[in-house]
C-alpha positions in Angstrom: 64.2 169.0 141.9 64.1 172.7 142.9 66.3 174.7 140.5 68.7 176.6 142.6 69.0 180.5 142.9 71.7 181.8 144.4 72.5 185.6 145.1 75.5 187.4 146.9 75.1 185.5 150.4 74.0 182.5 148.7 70.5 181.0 148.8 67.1 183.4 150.0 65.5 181.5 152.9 62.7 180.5 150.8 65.1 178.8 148.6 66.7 177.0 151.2 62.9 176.1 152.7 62.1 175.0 149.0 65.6 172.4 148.7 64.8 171.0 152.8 61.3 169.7 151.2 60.3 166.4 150.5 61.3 165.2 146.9 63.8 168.1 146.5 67.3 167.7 147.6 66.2 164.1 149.3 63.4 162.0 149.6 62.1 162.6 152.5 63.3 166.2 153.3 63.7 167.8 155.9 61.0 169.8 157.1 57.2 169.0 157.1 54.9 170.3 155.3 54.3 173.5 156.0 57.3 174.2 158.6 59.2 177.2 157.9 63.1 177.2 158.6 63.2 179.9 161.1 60.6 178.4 163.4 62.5 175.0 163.5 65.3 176.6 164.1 64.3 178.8 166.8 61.6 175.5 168.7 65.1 173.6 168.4 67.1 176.8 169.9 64.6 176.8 172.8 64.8 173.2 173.2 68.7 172.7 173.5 68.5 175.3 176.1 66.4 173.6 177.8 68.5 170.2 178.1 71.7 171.9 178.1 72.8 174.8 180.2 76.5 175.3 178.6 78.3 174.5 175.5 80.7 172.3 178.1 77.8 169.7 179.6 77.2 169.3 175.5 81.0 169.0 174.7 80.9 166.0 177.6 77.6 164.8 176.3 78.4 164.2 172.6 82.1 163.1 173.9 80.0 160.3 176.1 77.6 159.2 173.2 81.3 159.3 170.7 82.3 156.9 173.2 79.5 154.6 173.8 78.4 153.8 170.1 82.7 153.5 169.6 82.2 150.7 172.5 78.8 149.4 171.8 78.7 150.1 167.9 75.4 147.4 167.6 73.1 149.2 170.6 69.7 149.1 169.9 68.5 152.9 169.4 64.2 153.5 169.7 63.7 150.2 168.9 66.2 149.7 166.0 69.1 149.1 165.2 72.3 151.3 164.7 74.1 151.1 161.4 77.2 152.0 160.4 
């Protein structure tokens, strides 16, 4: 595990880069190898604009999928199943 270092605001970004790998703060982690924060951030930024032209279509989207998985809690998801 990555011994933490944390300053005035809290972690640097290369800290926090360091804890989102695999084997640090979880198993898998949660960037690749090689992926720096700021790009994820920013492809994801880009992609959510994209799909979603106001913060009111997303408020009626996640309200919608809230919904369905309340009504359907056992829908089959990529190929697998949802657990709760």
């Amino acid at each position: 595990m990555v011994a933490p270092q944390t300053g005035e605001g809290g972690p640097s970004e290369t800290e926090l880069e360091a804890r989102m790998q695999p084997g640090a703060f979880s198993k898998a982690g949660f960037l690749g190898p090689g992926e720096r924060l700021a790009d994820v951030i920013e492809s994801d930024a880009e992609t959510l604009q994209s799909l979603i032209s106001s913060r009111h279509a997303l408020f009626a989207i996640c309200s919608y999928l809230a919904l369905w998985f309340e009504i359907a809690p056992d829908a089959i998801v990529l190929g697998e199943r949802v657990r709760r």
